[in-house]
C-alpha positions as CSV (number, residue, x, y, z in Angstrom):
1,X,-63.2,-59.3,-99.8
2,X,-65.9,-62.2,-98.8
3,X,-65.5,-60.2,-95.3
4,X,-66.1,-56.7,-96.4
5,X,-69.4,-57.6,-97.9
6,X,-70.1,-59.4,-94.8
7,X,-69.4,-56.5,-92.7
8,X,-70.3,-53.6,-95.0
9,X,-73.6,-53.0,-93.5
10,X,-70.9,-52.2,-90.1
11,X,-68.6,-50.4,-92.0
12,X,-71.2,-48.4,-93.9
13,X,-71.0,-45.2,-92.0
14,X,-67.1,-45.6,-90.9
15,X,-65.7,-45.8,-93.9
16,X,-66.6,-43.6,-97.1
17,X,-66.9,-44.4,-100.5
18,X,-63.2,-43.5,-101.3
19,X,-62.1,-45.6,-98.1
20,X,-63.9,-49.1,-99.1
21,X,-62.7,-48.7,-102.7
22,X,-58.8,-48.5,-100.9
23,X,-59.6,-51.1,-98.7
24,X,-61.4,-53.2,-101.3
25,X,-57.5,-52.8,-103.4
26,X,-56.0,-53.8,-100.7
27,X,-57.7,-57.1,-99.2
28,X,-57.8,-58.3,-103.7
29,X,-53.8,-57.7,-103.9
30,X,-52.1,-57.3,-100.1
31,X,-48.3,-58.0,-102.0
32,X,-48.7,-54.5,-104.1
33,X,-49.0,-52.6,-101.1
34,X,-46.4,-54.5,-99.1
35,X,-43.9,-54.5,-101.8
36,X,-44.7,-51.1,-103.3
37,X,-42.4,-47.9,-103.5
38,X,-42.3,-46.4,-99.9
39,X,-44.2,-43.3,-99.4
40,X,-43.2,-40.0,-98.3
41,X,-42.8,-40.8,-94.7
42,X,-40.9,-44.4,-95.5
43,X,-38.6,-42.7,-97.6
44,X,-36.8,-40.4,-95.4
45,X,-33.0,-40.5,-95.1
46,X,-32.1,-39.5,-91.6
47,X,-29.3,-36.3,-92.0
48,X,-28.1,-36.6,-88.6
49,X,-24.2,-37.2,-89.6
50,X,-24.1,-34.2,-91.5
51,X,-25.8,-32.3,-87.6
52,X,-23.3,-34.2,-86.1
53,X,-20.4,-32.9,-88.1
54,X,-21.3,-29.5,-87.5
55,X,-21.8,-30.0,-84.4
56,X,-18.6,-31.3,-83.5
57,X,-17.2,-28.8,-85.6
58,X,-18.8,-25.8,-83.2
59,X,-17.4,-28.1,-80.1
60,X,-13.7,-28.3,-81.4
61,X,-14.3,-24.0,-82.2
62,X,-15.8,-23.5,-79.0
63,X,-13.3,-25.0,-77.5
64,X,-9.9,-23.7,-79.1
65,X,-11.9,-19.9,-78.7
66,X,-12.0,-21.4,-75.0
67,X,-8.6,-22.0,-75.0
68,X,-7.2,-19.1,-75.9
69,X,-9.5,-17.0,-74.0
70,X,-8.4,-18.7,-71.4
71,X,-4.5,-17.6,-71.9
72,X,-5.3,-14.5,-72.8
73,X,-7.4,-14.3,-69.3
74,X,-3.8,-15.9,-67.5
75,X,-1.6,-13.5,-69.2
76,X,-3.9,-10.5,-68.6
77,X,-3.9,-11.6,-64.7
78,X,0.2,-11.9,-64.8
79,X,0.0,-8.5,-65.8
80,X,-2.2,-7.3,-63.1
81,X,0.0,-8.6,-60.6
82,X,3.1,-7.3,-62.2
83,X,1.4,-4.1,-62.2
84,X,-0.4,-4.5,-59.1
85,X,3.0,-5.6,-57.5
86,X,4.6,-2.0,-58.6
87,X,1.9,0.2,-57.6
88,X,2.0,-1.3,-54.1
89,X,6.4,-0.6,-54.2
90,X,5.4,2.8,-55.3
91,X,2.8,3.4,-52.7
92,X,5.6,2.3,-49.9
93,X,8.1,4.3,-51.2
94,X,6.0,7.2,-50.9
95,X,4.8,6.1,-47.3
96,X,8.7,6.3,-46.6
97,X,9.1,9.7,-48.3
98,X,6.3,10.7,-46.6
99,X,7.4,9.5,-43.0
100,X,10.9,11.1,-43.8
101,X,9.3,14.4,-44.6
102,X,7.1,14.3,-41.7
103,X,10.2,13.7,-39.7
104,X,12.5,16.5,-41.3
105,X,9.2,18.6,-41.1
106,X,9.3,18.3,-37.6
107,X,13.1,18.9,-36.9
108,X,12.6,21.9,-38.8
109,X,9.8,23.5,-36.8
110,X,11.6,22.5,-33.5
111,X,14.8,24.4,-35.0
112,X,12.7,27.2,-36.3
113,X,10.7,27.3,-32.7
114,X,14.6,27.3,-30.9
115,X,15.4,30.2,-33.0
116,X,12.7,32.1,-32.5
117,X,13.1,31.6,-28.7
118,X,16.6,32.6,-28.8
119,X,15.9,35.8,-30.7
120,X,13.6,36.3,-28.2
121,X,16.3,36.5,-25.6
122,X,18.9,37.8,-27.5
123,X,16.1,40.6,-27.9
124,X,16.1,40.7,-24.3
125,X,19.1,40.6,-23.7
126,X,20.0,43.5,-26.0
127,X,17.5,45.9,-24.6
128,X,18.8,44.8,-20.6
129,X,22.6,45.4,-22.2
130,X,21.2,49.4,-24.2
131,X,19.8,50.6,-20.8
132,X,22.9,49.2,-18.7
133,X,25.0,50.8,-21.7
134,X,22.6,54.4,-21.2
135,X,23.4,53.9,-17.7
136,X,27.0,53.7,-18.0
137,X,27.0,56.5,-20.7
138,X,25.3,58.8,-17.7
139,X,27.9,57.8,-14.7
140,X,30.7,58.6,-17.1
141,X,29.5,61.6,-18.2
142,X,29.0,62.3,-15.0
143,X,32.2,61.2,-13.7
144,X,33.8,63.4,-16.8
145,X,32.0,66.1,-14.9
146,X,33.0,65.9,-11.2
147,X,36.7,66.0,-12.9
C-alpha cells in the first residue's frame, strides 16, 4: 500500500478510480485473492472425453459402413465378371453362328448360281434339240412323201 501512495501520482492517469480501489484490496489482503473461489475462466472442466467418445464412436461407424461397402463393392464386381464373362460366351457363339451362316450363305449362292447356269444350258439345249426335232419332223414327212 506504502507503494501505491508512493507511486499514485504515476498511476494517476493509468489506472481509474475503480482500478486503485481493486488494487488497493489486493496489495491489504494478497491470501483472499490467491485462495478465493476460481472465476469463470479457472473454473472450466475440460469436456474433451465425452468429444472423444463420439468421436471414436463415428470412427468405429465409419469404418464398419466402410467395411461393408467395401463387400458389397467385391460382390457387385464378382458379378460383373460373371456377367461380363457370359456376355463375351454369348458374343462368340454368335461370331460362330455367324461365320457358319456366312459359310452356308455362300454354298448356297454357288449352288443357286450352278443351277441357274445349268438351266441355262438345259434351255439351250432344248431349243438346239426342238429345231433338230422340227427338222427331223420335215425329212420324215418328206420321206413319207417320196413313198
Amino acid at each position: 500500500q506504502h507503494l501505491l501512495q508512493q507511486h499514485a501520482s504515476l498511476l494517476e492517469g493509468v489506472l481509474s478510480m475503480s482500478d486503485r480501489k481493486a488494487a488497493a484490496a489486493f496489495v491489504q489482503s494478497p491470501a483472499d485473492y490467491f485462495d478465493a473461489a476460481p472465476t469463470f475462466k479457472q473454473s472450466y472442466a475440460p469436456q474433451s472425453g465425452e468429444i472423444f467418445g463420439i468421436l471414436r464412436q463415428m470412427k468405429e461407424t465409419f469404418e464398419s459402413n466402410l467395411s461393408a461397402s467395401q463387400k458389397e463393392e467385391m460382390q457387385n464386381q464378382r458379378a460383373y465378371e460373371d456377367l461380363k464373362a457370359a456376355k463375351e460366351e454369348e458374343i462368340s457363339a454368335g461370331q460362330a453362328q455367324i461365320d457358319s451362316k456366312t459359310a452356308e450363305l455362300a454354298d448356297s449362292q454357288e449352288k443357286d448360281a450352278q443351277a441357274k447356269e445349268d438351266i441355262d444350258d438345259t434351255k439351250t439345249s432344248l431349243g438346239a434339240d426342238e429345231q433338230f426335232l422340227m427338222m427331223l419332223k420335215e425329212k420324215c414327212q418328206m420321206t413319207d412323201k417320196e413313198w
